[in-house]
Structure formats: structure tokens, C-alpha cells
C-alpha positions as a Markdown table, in Angstrom:
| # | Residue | x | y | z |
|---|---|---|---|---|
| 1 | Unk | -29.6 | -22.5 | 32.7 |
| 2 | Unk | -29.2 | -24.1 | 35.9 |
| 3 | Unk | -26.0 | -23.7 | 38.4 |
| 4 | Unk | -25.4 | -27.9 | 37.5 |
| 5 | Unk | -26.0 | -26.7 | 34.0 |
| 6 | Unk | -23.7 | -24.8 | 33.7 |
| 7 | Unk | -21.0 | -26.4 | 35.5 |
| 8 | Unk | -21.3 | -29.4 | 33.3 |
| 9 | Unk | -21.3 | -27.3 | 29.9 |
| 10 | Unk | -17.6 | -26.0 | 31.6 |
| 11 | Unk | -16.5 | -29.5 | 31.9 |
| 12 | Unk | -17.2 | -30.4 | 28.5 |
| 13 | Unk | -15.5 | -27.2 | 27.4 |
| 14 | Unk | -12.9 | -27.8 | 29.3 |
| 15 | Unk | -12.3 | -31.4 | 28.1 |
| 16 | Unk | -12.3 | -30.0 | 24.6 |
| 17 | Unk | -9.9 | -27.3 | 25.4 |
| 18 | Unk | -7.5 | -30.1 | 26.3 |
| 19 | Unk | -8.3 | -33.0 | 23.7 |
| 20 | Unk | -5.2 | -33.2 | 21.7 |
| 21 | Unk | -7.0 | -34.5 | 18.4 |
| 22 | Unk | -9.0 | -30.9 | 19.0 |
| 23 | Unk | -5.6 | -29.0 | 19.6 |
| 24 | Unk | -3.8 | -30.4 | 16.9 |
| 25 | Unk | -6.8 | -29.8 | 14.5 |
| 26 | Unk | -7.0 | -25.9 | 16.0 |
| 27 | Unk | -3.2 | -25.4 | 15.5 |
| 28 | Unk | -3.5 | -27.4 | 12.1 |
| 29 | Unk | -5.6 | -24.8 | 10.7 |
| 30 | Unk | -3.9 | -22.0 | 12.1 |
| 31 | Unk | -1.0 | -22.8 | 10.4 |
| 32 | Unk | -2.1 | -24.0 | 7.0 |
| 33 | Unk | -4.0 | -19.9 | 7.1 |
| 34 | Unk | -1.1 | -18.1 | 8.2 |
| 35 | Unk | 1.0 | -19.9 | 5.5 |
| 36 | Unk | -1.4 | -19.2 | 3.2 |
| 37 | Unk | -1.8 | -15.2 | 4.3 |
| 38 | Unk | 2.0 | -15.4 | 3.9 |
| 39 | Unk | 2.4 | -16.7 | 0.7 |
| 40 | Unk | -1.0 | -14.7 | -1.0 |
| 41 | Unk | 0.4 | -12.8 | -4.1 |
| 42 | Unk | 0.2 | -9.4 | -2.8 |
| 43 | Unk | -2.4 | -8.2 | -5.6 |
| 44 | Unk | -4.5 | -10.8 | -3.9 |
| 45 | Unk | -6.4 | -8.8 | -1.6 |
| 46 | Unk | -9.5 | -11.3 | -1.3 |
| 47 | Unk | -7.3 | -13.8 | -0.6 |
| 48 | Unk | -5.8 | -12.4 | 2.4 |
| 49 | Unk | -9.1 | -11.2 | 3.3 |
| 50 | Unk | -10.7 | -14.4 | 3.0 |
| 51 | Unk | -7.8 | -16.0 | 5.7 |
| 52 | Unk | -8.0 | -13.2 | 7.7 |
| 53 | Unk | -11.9 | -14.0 | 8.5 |
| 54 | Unk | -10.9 | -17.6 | 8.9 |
| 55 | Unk | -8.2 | -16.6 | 11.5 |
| 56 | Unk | -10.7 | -14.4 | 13.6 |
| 57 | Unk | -13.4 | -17.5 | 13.4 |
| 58 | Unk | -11.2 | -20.0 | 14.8 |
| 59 | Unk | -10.4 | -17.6 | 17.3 |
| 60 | Unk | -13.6 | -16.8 | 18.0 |
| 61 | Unk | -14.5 | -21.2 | 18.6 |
| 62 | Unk | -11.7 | -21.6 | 20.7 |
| 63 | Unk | -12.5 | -18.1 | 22.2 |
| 64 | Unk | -16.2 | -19.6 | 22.9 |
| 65 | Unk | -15.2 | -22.7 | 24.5 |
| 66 | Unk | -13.2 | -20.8 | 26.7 |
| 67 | Unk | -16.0 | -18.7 | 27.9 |
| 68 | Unk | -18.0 | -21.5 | 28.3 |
| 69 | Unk | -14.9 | -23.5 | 30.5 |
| 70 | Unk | -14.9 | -20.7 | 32.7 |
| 71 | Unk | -18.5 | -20.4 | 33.3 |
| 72 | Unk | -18.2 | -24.1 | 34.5 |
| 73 | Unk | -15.5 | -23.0 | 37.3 |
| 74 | Unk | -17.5 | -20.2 | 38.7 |
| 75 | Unk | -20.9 | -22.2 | 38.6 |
| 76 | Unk | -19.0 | -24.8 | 41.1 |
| 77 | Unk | -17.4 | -22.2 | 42.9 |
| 78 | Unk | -20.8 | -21.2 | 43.1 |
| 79 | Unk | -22.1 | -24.6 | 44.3 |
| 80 | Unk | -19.7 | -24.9 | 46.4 |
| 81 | Unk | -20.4 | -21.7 | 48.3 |
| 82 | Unk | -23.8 | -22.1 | 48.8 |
| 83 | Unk | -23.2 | -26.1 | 50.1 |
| 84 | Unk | -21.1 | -24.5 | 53.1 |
């Protein structure tokens, strides 16, 4: 992908990162699994299990877009760099 390419992909990232409908979604769902993990019967193994691999996906999307963010600010560092 192209310098411009990837710069816009980091904007778009980065507008998501800070969209508070996204945010509140992100931190909506982390709290509904975390009450859930809490309040699993503790014979419930699969449950907890089950939240456990929902906790490390939505770490791993927001975990993603982040890359992706930062990838945008070093493509325009880049393209800055090679304008001077």
C-alpha cells in the first residue's frame, strides 16, 4: 500500500479511536463481560472461558485500529520527510 494509503487508513483509524458512539459501545461490552466473568457460577468453566475469548477479541479490534492509527502517523511523518 501506498505512503497516502496508508496515511489515510490512520486517519480513519484514528477517527474511530475517538468516536464516542464507538468508545461507549467498546467500554459497553467490556463491562457487560467482566460482570458476567464476575458473576459465572464458579462450576462454570465454559462460561468464563467463553468471556475470557470475548475480552481478548475486543482487545485485539481496538488493539488493530490502533496499529493501523499509528501506521497513518508515520506514513506522514514519512511524507513529510521526503517533501523537505
Amino acid at each position: 500500500m501506498s505512503l497516502s494509503g496508508e496515511r489515510d487508513r490512520g486517519a480513519k483509524a484514528d477517527a474511530l479511536l475517538r468516536d464516542p458512539l464507538l468508545l461507549e459501545v467498546l467500554q459497553s461490552l467490556r463491562d457487560s463481560y467482566i460482570s458476567e466473568w464476575s458473576q459465572s457460577d464458579i462450576a462454570d468453566k465454559d462460561k468464563r472461558e467463553q468471556v475470557f475469548f470475548l475480552l481478548h477479541a475486543l482487545t485485539a479490534f481496538e488493539d488493530q485500529l490502533k496499529s493501523i492509527s499509528q501506521s497513518g502517523k508515520l506514513a506522514s511523518l514519512q511524507i513529510e520527510n521526503s517533501v523537505r
